[in-house]
N, C-alpha and C positions, 0 to 999 in steps of 0.2 A: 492743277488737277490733283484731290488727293490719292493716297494710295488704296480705297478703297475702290474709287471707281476705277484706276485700275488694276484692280484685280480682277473687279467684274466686267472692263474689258478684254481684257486676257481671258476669260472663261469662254467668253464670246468668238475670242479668234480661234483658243482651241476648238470648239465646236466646230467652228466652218473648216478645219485645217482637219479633222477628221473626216470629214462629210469628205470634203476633195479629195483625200487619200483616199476614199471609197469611190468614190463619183470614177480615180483612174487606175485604181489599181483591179488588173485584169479579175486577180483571184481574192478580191473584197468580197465581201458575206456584210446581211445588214447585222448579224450575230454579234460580229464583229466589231461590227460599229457600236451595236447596243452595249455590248458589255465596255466597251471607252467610253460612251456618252455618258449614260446612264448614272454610272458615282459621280460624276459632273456635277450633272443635272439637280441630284441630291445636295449638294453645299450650296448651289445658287440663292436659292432663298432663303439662309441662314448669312451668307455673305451682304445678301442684300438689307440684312436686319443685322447686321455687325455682330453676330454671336460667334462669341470667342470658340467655341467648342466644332461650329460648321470649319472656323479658318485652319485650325487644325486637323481636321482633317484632308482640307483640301492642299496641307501641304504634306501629308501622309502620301494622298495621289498624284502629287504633282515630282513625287518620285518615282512613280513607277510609269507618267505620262512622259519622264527625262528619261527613262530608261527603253521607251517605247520611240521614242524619238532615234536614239540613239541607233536602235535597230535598224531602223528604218533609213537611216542615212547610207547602210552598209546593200539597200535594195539595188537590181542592176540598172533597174530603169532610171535615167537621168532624172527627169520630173519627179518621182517619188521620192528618189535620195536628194535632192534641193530642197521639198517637203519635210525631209526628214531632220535636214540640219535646220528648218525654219523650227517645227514642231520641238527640237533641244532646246533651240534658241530661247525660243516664249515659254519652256517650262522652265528654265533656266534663270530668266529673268523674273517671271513670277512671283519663283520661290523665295529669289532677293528680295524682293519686294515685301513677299508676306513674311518673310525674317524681320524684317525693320520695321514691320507694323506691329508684331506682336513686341518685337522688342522694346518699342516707345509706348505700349501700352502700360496703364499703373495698374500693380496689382490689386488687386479686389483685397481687404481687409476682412478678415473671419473675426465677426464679432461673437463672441460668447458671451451668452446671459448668466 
């Protein structure tokens, strides 16, 4: 499997890992949900066409999805704080991911005429 397709499984799990955090947490708002999915939503089809510039951003958000996780582990409800160390997890691993992808990538040469 390369590291592209997972990423865009990781994009996948975030999604349903958000939905669920909504689906049980008593005081979810779909607001809420929107503004987590949403920037998501926006890098998927540039991930899925390999543009360097989508993968950058999505690991711009996949720090503030680590940092949203992180929160979320500190929730009283068991089920959520398990969600929430899952939701660090996969942002966590992600990022690893899209670290070594960008980093095996070759740079582009700027040709000047």
């Amino acid at each position: 499997m390369n590291r592209h397709t997972l990423l865009l499984a990781g994009s996948v799990l975030l999604l349903l890992l958000f939905s669920l955090i909504l689906w049980l947490n008593p005081a979810g708002s779909i607001g809420l949900w929107l503004m987590q999915v949403l920037p998501l939503l926006l890098t998927v089809p540039g991930q899925y066409r390999r543009q360097p510039r989508s993968l950058q951003w999505l690991g711009f958000l996949l720090l503030f999805y680590l940092l949203g996780g992180i929160l979320q582990a500190f929730n009283p409800l068991p089920i959520l704080r398990m969600l929430g160390f899952c939701l660090t997890a996969l942002a966590f691993l992600m990022f690893v991911v899209l670290l070594t992808l960008m980093k095996s990538r070759k740079p582009q040469s700027s040709t000047e005429s």
